[in-house]
C-alpha positions in Angstrom: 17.4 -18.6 -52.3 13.7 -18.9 -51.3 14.2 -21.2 -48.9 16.9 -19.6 -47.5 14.9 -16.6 -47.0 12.0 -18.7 -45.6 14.3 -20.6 -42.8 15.4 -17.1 -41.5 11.7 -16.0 -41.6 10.7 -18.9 -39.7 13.9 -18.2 -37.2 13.0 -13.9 -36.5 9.2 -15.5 -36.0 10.5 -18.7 -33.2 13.0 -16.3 -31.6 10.5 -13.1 -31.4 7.8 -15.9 -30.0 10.2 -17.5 -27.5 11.4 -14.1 -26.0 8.0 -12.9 -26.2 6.7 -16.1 -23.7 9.7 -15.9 -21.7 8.7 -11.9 -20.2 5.2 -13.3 -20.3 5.7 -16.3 -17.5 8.2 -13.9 -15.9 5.4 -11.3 -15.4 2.8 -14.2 -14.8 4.8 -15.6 -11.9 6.2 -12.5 -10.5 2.5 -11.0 -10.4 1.6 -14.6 -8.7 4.7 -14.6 -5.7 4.9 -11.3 -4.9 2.4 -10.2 -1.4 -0.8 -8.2 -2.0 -0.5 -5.2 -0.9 -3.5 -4.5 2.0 -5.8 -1.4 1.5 -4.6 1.8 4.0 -7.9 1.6 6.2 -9.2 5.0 6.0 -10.0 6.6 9.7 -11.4 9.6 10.8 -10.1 11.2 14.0 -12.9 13.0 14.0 -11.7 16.6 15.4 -12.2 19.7 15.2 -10.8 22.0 12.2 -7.6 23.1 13.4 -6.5 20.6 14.8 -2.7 19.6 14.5 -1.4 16.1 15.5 2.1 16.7 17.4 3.4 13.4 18.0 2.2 10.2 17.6 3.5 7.1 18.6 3.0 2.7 18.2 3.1 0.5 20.6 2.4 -2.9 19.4 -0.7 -2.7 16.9 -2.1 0.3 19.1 -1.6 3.9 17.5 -1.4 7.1 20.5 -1.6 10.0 18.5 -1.3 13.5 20.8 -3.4 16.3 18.9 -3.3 19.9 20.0 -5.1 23.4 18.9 -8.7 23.1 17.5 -10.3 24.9 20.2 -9.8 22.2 22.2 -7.1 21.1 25.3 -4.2 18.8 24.5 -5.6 15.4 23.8 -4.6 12.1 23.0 -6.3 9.8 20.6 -6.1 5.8 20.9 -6.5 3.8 18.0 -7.0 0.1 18.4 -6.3 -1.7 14.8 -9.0 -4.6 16.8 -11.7 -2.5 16.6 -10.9 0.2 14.3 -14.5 1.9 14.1 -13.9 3.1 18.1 -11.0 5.4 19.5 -10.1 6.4 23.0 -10.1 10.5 23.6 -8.1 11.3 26.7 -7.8 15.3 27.3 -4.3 16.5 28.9 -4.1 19.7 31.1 
């Protein structure tokens, strides 16, 4: 009877160890294949408090964003991903 109990022993232990290193190299390669997500690079527009942005729009990697209020005309902001430390201001009457 002691070896009985020690074979199904031995079986719980193999089958929690083989379940156990299955989720592991399921979690190791799905970690491994899946893409790295890319920090949001953090921009300042640089306006003045009260400012609201009204529209905004993409045209290839360039971002036009149109901001309004702020003491300040209608505007429109350029954003070049290429050199992302220097934006475009263009006032609209």
């Amino acid at each position: 009877m002691d070896k009985l109990k020690l074979i199904k022993t031995l079986v719980a232990v193999l089958t929690f160890l083989l379940v156990f290193g299955t989720l592991s190299a399921l979690g190791i390669v799905y970690r491994k294949t899946k893409a790295p997500e890319l920090p949001a690079a953090a921009v300042s527009l640089s306006q003045p408090r009260g400012t609201k942005i009204a529209d905004y729009k993409t045209v290839g990697q360039t971002l036009y964003i149109l901001a309004k209020n702020g003491g300040l005309p209608d505007r429109i902001i350029i954003i070049d991903p290429s050199r992302p430390q220097s934006q475009t201001v263009i006032n609209v009457n």
